[in-house]
DOROVO-786370 format. One record per residue: residue in three letters; x, y, z of N, C-alpha, C, O in turn. Coordinates in steps of 0.02 Angstrom, whole numbers, plus 50000, padded with zeros to 5 digits. Atoms other than C-alpha are relative to their C-alpha. Example, Ala and Ser with C-alpha at 12.3 -4.5 7.8 and 13.67 -1.06 7.14 Angstrom:
BEGIN
ALA500454994150000506154977550390500455006050000500975005950033
SER499584994149997506844994750357499615005550037499865011050045
***
This chain:
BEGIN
UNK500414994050000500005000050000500435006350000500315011049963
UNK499454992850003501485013350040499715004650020499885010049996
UNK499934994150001500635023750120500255002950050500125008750066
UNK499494998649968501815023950234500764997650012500824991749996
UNK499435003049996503605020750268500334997650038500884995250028
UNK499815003849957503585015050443499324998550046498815001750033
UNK500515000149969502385008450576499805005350010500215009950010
UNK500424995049979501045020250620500115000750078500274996150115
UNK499755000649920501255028850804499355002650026499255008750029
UNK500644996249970499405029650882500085006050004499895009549957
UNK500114993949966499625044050967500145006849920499845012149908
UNK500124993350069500265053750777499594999149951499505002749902
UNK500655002250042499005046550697499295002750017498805001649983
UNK500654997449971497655055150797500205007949987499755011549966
UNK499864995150012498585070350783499965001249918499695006749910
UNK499844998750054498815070650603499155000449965498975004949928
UNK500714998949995496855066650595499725005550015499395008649973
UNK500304994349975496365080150709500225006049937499765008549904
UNK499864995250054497425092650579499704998449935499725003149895
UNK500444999050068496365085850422499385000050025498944999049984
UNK500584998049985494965088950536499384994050011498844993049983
UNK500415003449995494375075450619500464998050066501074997650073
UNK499945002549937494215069550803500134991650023499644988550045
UNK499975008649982494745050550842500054998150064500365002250098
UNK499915003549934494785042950986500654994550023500944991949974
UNK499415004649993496235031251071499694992649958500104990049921
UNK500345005350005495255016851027499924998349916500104992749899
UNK500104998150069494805021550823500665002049977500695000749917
UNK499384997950025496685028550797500294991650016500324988049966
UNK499775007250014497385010450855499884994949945500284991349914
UNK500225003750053496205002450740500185001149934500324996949891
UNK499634994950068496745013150602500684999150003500904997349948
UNK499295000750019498535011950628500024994249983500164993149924
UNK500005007050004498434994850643499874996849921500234992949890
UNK500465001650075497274992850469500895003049931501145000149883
UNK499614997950052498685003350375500824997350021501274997149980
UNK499125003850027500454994850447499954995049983500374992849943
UNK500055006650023499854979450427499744997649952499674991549945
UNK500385002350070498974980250257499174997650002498904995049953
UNK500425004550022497344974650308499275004950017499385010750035
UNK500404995450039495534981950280499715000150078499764995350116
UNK500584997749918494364990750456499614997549982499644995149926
UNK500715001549992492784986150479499715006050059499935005250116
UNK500224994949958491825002850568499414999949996499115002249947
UNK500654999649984490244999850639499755004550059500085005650110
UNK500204994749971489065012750711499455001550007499064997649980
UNK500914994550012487385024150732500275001349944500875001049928
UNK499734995350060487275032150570500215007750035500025010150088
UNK499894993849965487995048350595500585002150045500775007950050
UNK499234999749957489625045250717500555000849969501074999850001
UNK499224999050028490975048650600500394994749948500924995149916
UNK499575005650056491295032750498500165002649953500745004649958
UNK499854998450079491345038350320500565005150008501105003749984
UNK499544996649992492265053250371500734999050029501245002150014
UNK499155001850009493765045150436500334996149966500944995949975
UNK499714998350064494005038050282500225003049957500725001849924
UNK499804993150039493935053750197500775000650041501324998950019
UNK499484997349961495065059950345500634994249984501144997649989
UNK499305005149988496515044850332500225002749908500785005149898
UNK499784997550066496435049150115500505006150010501055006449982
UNK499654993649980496945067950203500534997850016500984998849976
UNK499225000849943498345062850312500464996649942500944999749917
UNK499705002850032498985052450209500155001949909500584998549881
UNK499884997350063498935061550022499884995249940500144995149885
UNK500275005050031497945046849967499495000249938499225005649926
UNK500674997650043496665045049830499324996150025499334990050038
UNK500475004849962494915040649898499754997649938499805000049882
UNK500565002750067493715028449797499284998550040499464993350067
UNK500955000549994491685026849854499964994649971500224993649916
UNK500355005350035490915011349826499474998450054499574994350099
UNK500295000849967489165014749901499504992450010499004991949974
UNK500575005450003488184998449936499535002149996499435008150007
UNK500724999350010486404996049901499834991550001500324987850006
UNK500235005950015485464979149884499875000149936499645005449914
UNK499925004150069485524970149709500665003949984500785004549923
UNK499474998550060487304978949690500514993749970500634989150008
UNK499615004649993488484968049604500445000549937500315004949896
UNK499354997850038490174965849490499915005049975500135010250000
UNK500274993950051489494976749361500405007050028500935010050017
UNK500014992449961489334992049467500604999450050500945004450040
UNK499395002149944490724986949603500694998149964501195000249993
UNK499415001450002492094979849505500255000449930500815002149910
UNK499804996050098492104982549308499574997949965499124994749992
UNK500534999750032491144981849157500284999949921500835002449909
UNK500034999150067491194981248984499885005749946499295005749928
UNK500414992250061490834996948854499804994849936500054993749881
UNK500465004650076489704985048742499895004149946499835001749890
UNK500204995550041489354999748656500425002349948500245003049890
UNK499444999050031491145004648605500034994449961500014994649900
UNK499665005650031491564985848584499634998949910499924996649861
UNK500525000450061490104986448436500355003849946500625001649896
UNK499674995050029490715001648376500654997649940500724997949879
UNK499355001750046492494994648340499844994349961500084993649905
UNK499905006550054492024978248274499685003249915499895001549860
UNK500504997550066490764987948133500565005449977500475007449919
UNK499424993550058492415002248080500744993149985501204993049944
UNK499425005350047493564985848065499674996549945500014995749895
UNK500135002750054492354976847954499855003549942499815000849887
UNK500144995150038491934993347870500645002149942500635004449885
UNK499274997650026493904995547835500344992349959500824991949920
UNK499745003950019494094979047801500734996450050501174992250037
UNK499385001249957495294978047949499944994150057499414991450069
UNK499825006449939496034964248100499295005050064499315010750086
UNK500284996249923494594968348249500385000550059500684995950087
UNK499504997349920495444976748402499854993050026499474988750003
UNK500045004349952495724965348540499295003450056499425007850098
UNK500674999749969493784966948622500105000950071499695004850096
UNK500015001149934494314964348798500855004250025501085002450079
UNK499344997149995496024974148806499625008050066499095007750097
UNK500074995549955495924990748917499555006849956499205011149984
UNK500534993450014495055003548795499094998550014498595002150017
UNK500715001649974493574994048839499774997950058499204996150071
UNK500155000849922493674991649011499855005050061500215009350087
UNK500334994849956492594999849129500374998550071500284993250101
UNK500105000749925493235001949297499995004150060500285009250076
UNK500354998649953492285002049444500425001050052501015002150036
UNK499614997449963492905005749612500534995250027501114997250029
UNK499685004949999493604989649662500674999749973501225000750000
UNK499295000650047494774986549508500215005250016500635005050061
UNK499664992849981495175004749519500424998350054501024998050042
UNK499425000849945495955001049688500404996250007500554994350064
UNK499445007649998497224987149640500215006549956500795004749954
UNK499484996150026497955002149543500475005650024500775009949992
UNK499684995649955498695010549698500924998449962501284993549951
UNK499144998650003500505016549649500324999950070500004999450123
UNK499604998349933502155018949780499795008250017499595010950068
UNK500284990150009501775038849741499435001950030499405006050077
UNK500564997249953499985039249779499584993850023499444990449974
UNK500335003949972499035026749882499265000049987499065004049944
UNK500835002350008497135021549883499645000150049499574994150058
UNK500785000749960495685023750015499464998349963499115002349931
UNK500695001450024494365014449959499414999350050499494997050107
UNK500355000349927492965015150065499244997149953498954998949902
UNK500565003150030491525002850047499515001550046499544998250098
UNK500424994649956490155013950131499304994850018498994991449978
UNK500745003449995488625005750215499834989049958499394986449924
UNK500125007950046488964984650158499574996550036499414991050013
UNK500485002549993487754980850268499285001649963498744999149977
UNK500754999750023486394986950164500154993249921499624991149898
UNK499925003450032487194974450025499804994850030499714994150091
UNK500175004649975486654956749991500684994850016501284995950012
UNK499565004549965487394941450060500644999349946501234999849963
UNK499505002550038488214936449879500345003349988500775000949952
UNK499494994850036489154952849850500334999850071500925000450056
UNK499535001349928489934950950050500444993849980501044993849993
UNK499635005350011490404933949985500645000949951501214998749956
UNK499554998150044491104941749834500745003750031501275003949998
UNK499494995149978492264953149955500534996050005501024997649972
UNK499625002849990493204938850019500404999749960500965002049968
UNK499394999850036494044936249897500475005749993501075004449991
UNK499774994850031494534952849855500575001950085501175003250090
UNK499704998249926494994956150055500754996950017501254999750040
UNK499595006150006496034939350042500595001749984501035002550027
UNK499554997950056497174944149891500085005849974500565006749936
UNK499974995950044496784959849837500164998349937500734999249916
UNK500035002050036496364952949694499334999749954498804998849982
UNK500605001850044495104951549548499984995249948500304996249896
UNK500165004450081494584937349421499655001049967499064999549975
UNK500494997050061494024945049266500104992049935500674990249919
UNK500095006250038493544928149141500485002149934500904998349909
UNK499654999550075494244936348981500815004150022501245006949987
UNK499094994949978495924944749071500184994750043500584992950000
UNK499805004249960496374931749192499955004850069499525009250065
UNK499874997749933496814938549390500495006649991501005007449959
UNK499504993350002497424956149423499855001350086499385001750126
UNK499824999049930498144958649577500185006550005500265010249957
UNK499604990349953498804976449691500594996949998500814991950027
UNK499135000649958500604978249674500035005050074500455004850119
UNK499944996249956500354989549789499265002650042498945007650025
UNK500705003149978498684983849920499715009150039500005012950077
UNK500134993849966497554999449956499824999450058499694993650073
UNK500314999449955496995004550112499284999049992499005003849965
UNK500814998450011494864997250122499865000550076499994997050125
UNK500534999349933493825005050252499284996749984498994998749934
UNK500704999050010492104997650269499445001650062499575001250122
UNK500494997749960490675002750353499344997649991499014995249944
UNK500755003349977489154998650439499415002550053499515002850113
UNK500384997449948487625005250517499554993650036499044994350069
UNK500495005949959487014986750578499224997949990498784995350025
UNK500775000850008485534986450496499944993049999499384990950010
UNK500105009549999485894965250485500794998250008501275001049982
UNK499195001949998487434955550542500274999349951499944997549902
UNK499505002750053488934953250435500454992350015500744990950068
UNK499595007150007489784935250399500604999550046501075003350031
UNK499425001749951491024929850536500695001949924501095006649928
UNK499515001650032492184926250379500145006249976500735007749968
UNK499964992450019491994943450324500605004850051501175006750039
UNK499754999049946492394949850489500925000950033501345004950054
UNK499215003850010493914938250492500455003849965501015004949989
UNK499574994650065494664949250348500165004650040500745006450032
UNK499944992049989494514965350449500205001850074499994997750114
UNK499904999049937495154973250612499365004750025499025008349988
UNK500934997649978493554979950693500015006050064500305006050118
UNK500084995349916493024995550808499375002449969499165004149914
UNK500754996850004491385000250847500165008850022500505010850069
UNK499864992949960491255020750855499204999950028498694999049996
UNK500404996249968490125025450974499815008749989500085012149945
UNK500194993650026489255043050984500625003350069500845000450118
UNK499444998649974490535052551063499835003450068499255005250077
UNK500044998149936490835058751247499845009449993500005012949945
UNK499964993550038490295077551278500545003649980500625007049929
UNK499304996550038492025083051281500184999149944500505003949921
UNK499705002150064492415074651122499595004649939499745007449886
UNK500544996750064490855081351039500265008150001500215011749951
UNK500014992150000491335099351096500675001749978500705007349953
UNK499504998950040493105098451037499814998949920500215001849884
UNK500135001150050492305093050876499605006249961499715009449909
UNK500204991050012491185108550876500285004049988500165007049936
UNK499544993950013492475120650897500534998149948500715002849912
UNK499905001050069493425111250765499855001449935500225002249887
UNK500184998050066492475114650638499605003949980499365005149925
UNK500604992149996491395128950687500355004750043500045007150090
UNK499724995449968492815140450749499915005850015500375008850043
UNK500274994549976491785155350774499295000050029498855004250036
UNK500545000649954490605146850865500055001350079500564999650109
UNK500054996249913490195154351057500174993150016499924988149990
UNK499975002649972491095144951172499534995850053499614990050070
UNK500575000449970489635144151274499454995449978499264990350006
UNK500195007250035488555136251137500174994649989499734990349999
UNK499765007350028489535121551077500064998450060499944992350058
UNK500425004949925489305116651276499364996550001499194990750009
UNK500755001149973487625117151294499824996249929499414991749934
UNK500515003850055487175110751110500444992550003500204987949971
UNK499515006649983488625095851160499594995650047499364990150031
UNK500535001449943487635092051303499204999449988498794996150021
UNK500915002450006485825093051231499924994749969499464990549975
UNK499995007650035486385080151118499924994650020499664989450000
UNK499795007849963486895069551242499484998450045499574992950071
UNK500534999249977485165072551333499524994549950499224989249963
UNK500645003350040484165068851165500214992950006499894988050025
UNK499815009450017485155052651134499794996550062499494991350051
UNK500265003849961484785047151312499354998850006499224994850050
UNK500394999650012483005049851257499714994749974500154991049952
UNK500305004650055481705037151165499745002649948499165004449938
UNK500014996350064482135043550997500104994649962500554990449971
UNK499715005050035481765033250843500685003049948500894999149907
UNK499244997250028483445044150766500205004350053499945009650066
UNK499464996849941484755048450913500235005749927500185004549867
UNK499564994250041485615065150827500724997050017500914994850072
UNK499485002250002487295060350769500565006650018500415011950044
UNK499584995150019488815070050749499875006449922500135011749906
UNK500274994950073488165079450585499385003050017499335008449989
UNK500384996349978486675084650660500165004550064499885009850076
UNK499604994249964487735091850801500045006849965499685011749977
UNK499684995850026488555102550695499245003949967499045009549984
UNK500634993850039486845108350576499795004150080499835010250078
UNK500324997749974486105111650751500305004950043499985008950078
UNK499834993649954487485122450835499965005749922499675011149923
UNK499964994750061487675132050663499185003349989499145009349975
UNK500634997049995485695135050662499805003350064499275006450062
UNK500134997749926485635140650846500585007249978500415013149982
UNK499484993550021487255152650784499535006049934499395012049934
UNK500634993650037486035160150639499445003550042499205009150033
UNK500484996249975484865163250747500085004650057499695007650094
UNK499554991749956486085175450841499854996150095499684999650143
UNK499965001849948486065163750989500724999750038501194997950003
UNK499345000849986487575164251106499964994050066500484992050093
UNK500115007549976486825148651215499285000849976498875004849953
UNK500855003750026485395135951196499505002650061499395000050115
UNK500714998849959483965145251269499374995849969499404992249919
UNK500605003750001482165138651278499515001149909499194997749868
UNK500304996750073481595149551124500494996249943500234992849899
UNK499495004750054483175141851019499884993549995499734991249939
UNK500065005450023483035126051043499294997949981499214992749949
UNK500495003550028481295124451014499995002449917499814997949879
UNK499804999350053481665134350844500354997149966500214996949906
UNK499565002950044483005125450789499904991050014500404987849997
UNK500045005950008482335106750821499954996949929500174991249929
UNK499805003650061482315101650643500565000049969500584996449919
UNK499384999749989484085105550639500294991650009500694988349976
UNK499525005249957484375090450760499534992249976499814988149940
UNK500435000350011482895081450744499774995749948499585000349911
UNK500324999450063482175070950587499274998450005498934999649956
UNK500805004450013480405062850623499665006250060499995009850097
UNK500024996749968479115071950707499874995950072499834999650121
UNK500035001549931478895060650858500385000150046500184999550104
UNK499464996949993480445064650895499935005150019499755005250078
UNK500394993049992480055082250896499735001450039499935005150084
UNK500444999549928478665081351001500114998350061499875001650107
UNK499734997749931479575074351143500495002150006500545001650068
UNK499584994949999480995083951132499665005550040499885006950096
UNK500384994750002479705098351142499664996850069499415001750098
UNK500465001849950478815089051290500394998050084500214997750143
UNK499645001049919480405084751403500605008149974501205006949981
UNK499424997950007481425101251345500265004650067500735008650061
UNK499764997049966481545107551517500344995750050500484997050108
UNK499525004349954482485092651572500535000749949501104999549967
UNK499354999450057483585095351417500395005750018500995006050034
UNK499694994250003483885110851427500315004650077500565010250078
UNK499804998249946484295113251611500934992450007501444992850041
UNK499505002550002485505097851568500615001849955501174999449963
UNK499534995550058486395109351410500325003150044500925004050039
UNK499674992849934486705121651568500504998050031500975001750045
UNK499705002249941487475110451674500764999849996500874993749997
UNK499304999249997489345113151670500594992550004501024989749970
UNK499785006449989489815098551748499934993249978500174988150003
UNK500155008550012489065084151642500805001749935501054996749911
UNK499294999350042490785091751521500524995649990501014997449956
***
């Protein structure tokens, strides 16, 4: 993979994170170092909303990597994930060689090869490395998880008309998971594993002022803390880390310099997505909002 030139050292690996703008934890930086000295692919399971996808992005940063997306869905498969054909071209050329009277191209050579994100990432160079990040594979079905193995295995692909193309140089794969259905032990097996949790308030409020640096000190407390209120709540969507952020930045438009009673009931769709949700929010917010105050839950 190369994308480094010696073991990873937790502790600068969280640092180097935090500077492309992203918060890790001791726990998520191990897993990560670990995934990139040793060549082998994470597994990051979560709430939606805690930060997975983004420290993919974030490790591409640190590292001066190239990222690749390969969102799951149910029925995805080679096609869309790992390469493809230009049937269209291949037509093309065979009808201007018989037109010319000429030898037909080689059909299966590289001007006709589509590729998807997969293949794409067996073409990591020493120069620039690969993040591939296979976003959400629990919403995929069983046979395209099966399909990974292999790929996890060897970094490798068997295309029928090219034979096996391997990584000289194995990218970094993150995948991710919001648990909507277990994943295959054998899967598993492939990957070094950390669950992120939703983060502590301190963590969340260093994350605030991270990336909302002219946000009131004062706010990114209290909206750190209401979070951590709603989530202890019976909400069918806990507010993640991304709804943090919309909801201190909407409390900041609305020229707030803390979460008063009038703000937060204004800015609940901010945090917020369903309305039953909503409504008790709106029905316990003076246990919330006396817990935003509280200094000490920090």
């Amino acid at each position: 993979m190369n994308l480094m030139s010696a073991p990873i050292v937790v502790v600068d690996l969280q640092q180097r994170l935090r500077a492309a703008g992203y918060v890790a934890d001791e726990g998520l930086a191990t897993a990560l170092a670990c995934a990139v000295t040793l060549e082998r692919a994470v597994l990051l399971e979560g709430d939606a909303g805690v930060g997975k996808t983004d420290a993919a992005r974030a490790l591409a940063r640190v590292f001066d990597a190239r990222l690749l997306r390969l969102q799951c869905y149910e029925g995805l498969d080679l096609a869309a994930a790992a390469y493809d054909w230009n049937y269209g071209k291949q037509l093309l050329a065979i009808r201007a060689a018989e037109a010319n009277r000429a030898a037909t191209p080689d059909l299966y050579g590289d001007d006709f090869l589509i590729r998807r994100p997969l293949l794409e990432a067996l073409g990591a160079t020493r120069d620039r490395g690969v993040v591939l990040l296979i976003d959400e594979i629990d919403r995929a079905d069983d046979e395209f998880e099966a399909f990974l193995l292999e790929f996890l295995s060897d970094f490798a692909l068997s295309i029928p008309e090219r034979g096996t193309l391997s990584a000289v140089h194995r990218p970094l794969v993150v995948l991710t998971s919001n648990r909507t259905r277990d994943l295959h032990d054998a899967l598993k097996r492939r990957c070094f594993y950390h669950w992120i949790d939703h983060p502590s308030v301190a963590r969340e409020i260093e994350i605030l002022r991270l990336h909302l640096p002219a946000l009131e000190p004062r706010l990114a407390g209290d909206v750190a803390r209401a979070a951590a209120a709603l989530r202890s709540g019976s909400l069918r969507k806990p507010p993640g880390i991304a709804e943090s952020l919309d909801w201190a930045q909407t409390a900041g438009l609305l020229g707030a310099r803390h979460l008063d009673a009038d703000t937060f009931v204004r800015s609940l769709g901010a945090v917020l997505k369903y309305p039953e949700d909503i409504a008790w929010a709106r029905g316990a917010a003076a246990e919330i909002l006396a817990a935003a105050a509280d200094d000490g839950l920090a």
